[in-house]
C-alpha positions in Angstrom: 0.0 0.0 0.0 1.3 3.4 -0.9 2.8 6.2 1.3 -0.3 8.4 0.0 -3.3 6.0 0.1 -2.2 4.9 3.5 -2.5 9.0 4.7 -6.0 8.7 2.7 -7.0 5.7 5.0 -5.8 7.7 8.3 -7.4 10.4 7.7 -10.9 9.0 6.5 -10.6 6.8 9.8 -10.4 10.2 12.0 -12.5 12.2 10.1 -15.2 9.3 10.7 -14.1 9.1 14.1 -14.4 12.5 14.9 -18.3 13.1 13.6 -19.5 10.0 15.5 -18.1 11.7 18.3 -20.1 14.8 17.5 -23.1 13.7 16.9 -26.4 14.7 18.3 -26.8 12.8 21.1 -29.8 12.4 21.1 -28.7 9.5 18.8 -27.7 7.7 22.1 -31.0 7.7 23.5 -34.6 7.1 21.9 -37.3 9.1 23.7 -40.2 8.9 21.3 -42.3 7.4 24.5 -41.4 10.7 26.2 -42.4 12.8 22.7 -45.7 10.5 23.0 -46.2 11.1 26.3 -46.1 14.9 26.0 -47.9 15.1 22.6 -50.8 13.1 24.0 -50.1 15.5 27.4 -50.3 18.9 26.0 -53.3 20.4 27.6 -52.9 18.5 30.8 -49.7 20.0 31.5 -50.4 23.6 29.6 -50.8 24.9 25.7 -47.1 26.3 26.1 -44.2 24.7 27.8 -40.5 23.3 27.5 -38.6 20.6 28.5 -35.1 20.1 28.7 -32.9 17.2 30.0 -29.2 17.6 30.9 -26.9 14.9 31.5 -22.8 15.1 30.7 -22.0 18.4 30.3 -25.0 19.1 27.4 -28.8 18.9 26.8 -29.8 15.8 25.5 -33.4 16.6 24.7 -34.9 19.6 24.3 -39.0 20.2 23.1 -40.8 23.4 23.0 -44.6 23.4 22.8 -46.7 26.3 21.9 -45.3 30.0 23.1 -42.2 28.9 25.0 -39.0 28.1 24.2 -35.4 27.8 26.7 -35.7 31.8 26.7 -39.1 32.4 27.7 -39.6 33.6 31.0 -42.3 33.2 34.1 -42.8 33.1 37.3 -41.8 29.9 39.2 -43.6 30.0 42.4 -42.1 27.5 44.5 -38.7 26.7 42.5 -37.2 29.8 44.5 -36.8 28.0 47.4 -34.3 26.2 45.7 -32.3 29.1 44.8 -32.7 30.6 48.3 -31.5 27.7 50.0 -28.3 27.8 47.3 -27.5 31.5 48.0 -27.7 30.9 51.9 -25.0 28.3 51.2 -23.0 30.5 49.3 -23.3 32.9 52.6 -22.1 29.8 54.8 -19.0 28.9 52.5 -18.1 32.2 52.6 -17.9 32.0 56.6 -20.7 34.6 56.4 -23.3 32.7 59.0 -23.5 29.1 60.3 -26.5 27.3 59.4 -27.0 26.8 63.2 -26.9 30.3 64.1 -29.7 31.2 65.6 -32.1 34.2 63.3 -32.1 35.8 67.0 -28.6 36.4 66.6 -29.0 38.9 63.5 -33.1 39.9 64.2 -33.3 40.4 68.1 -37.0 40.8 67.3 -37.2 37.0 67.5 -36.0 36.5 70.9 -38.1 39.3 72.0 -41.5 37.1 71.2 -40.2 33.9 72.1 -39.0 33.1 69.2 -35.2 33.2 69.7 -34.2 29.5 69.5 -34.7 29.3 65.5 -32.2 28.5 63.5 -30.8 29.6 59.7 -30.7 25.2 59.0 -34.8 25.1 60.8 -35.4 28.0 58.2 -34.6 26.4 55.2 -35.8 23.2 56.5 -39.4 24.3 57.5 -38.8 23.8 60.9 -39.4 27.0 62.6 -42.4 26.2 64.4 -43.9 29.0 63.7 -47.8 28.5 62.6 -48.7 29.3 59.0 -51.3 28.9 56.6 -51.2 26.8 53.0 -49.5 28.2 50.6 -52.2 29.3 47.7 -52.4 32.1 45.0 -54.6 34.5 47.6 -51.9 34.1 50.3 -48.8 35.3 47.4 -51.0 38.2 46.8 -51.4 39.0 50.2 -48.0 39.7 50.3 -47.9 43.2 48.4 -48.9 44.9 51.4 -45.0 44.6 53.1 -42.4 46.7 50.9 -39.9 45.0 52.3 -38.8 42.2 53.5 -37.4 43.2 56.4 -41.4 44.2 57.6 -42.5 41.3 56.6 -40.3 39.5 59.0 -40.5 41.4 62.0 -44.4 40.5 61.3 -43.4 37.3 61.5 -41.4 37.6 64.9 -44.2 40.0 66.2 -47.5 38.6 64.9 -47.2 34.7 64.4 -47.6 32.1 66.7 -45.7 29.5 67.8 -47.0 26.0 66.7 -44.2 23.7 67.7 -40.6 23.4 69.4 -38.0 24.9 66.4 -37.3 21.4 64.8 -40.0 19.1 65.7 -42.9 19.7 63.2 -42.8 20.3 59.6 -45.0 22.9 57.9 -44.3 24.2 54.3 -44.8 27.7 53.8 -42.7 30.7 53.0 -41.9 31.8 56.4 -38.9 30.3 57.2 -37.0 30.8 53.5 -38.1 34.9 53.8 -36.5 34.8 57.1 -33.4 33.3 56.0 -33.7 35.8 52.7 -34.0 38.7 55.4 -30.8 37.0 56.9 -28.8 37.0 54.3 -29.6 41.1 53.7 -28.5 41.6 57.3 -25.2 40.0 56.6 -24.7 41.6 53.0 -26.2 44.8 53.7 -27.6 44.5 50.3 -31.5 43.5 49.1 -32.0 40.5 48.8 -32.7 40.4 44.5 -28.9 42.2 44.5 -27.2 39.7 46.9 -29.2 36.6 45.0 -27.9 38.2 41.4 -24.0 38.8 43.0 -24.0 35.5 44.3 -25.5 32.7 42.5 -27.6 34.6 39.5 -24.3 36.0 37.9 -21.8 32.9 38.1 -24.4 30.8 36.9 -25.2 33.1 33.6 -28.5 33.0 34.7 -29.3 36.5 33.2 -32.7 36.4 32.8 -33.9 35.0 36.6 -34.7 38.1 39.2 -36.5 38.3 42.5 -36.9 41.7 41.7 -40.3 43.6 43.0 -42.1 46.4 43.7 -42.8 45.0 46.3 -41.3 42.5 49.1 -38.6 40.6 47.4 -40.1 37.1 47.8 -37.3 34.3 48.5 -39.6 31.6 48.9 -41.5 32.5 45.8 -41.0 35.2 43.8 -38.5 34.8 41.5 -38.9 35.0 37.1 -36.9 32.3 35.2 -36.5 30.5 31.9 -35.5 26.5 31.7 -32.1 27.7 30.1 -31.4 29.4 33.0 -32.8 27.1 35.8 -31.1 24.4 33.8 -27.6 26.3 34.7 -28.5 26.0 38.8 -29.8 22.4 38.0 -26.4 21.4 36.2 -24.2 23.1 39.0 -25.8 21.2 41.9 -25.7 17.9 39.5 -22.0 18.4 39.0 -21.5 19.5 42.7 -20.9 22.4 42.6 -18.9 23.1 39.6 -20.2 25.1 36.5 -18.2 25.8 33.7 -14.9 25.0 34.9 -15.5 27.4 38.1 -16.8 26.1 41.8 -20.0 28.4 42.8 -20.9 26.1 46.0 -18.9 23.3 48.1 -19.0 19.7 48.1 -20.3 20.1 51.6 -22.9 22.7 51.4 -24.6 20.6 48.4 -24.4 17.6 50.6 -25.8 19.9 53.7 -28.5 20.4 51.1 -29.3 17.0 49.8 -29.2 15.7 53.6 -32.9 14.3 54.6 -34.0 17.1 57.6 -37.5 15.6 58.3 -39.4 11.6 58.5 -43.2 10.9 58.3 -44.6 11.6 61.5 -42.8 15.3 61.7 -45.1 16.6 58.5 -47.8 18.2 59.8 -48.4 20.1 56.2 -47.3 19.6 53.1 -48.9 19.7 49.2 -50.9 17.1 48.1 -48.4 16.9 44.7 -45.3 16.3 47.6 -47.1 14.1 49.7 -44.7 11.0 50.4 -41.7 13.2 50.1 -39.0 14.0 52.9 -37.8 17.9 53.0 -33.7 18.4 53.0 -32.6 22.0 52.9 -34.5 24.1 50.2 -35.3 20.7 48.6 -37.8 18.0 48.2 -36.2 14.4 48.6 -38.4 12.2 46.4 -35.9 9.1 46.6 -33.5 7.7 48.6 -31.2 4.8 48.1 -31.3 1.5 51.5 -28.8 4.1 53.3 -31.1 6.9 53.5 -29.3 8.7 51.0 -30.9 11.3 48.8 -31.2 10.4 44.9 -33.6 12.2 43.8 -34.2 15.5 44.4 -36.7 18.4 43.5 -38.6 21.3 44.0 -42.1 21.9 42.1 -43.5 25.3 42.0 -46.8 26.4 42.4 -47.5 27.2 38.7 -46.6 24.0 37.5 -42.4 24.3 36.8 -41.1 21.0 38.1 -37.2 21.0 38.5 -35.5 17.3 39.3 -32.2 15.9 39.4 -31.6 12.8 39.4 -28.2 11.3 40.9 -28.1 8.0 40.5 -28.5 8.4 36.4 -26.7 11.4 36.4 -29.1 13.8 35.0 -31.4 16.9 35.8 -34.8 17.5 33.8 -37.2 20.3 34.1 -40.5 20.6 32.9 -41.1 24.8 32.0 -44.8 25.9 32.3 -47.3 28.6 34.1 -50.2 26.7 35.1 -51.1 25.6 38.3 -49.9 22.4 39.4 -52.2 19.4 40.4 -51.8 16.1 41.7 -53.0 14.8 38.1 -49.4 17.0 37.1 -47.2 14.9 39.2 -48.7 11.6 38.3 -47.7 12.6 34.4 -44.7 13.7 35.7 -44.0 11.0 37.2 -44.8 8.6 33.8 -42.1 11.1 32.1 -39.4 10.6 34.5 -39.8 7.0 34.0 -40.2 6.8 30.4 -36.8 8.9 30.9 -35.5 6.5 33.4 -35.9 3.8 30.5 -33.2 5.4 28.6 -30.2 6.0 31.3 -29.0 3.4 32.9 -28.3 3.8 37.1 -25.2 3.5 38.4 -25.9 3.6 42.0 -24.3 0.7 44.0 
């Protein structure tokens, strides 16, 4: 064989090489069930949505219906909390506060009206023992009345009851993620939208996600995203902690995060889509492994945007939408995740 029809082989061979390497890869997986799924799903879940999975490094499916695509942007209710609990994180890597610091320390209020025993971790655990109502659209209205948060929760210290012992009884509501949000101001001496974008919004190129407001700032539910951008936050805590080549939270604080806070008897209230579910920090934990261990992890919002990462597969999905969320939602939901499941193998041990 010649010199020259040799280089000819060579090259073909790496040229080959190198577009099988770059194909779409979505050539690695086959998710017409999940296309079904969501073609036969549309009006269930809304007439416009997107949903994106992420697994290595890339998306490897991505379907818009209707309206929305990656960039379009609404409210996401209840996937705040997520980002909340993150930036508090940030705060405690940074030697800013300990998560068992107690609020009393920073709002004196608190101790004042026999409150003083809460901690930052009982915050973003719901754990503050502190009695509270459902969260539902009438109660997120109610809110405009407080321009800041800092009024909001010295209403809390001041005018709420105490239910429970700090750490005994679980009740979701958006009492003890504004307090840790009101925290975290304290200690920046910043509002809480400008510490959010500094800290975690920024680094993650999430440039189109604010808790801005007339208002309150909201931490526990009032922040704007797309899926491109919650898929950034998704990827980072997937990948703990890394995104793009640059660390934006510890090993630690993302374990501290995925860490089981709560068991059966403690929930006193949760939603009916969540029911079943143990609470870490900022954090639904929908699976564990025989150990206890979280694998599966989300945090549904109110409107219907359903965030999940899933560790044992190595992947993070989110399903984009604005329309309210029912318990016929998470059962669909729930058929997606497994149709998805079909495709990626576990490699849990």
């Amino acid at each position: 064989m010649s010199h020259k029809h040799l280089s000819r082989c060579v090259i073909g061979s790496l040229l080959l090489a190198f577009l099988l390497f770059f194909q779409p890869s979505k050539a690695q997986y086959n998710f017409t069930e999940v296309d079904a799924l969501l073609d036969a799903n549309k009006k269930e879940i809304d007439e416009s949505f997107c949903i994106q999975l992420y697994k290595d490094g890339k998306i490897i499916y991505n379907k818009s219906v209707g309206e929305f695509t990656g960039k379009t942007q609404a409210p996401i209710a209840s996937c705040s909390k997520w980002l909340t609990a993150a930036l508090i994180m940030v705060l405690v890597d940074e030697g800013k506060l300990s998560l068992d610091d107690r609020v009393s320390k920073y709002i004196p209020l608190f101790s004042k009206y026999s409150k003083g025993y809460i901690t930052i971790k009982q915050c973003l655990a719901h754990l503050t023992g502190i009695e509270s109502e459902p969260i539902k659209l009438s109660s997120i209205l109610q809110r405009t009345k407080y321009y800041s948060l800092e009024e909001e929760v010295n209403d809390f210290a001041s005018k709420k009851e105490i239910a429970a012992n700090p750490g005994i009884e679980f009740r979701y509501s958006n009492i003890g993620m504004n307090i840790a949000g009101r925290v975290a101001e304290i200690v920046s001496k910043k509002n809480f939208d400008q510490i959010m974008q500094e800290k975690l919004l920024r680094p993650l190129q999430m440039r189109n996600t604010s808790f801005s407001s007339f208002n309150a700032p909201n931490p526990s539910g009032g922040a704007v995203s797309t899926a491109n951008d919650y898929m950034n936050f998704l990827s980072m805590l997937l990948n703990k902690g890394m995104f793009n080549g640059k660390r934006i939270l510890s090993e630690q604080s993302i374990g501290m995060m995925h860490t089981t806070q709560t068991n059966g008897p403690m929930i006193k209230y949760a939603p009916k889509i969540a029911a079943g579910y143990n609470y870490g920090l900022g954090e639904w934990i929908q699976e564990t492994d025989e150990k206890g261990n979280a694998t599966v992890v989300s945090s549904p919002g109110l409107f219907g945007t359903w965030p999940v990462i899933d560790m044992c597969r190595g992947y993070a999905a989110i399903v984009f939408t604005k329309n309210l969320i029912t318990e016929e939602k998470r059962e669909l939901y729930g058929k997606i995740k497994e149709s998805i499941n079909q495709q990626i193998v576990e490699n849990c041990k």
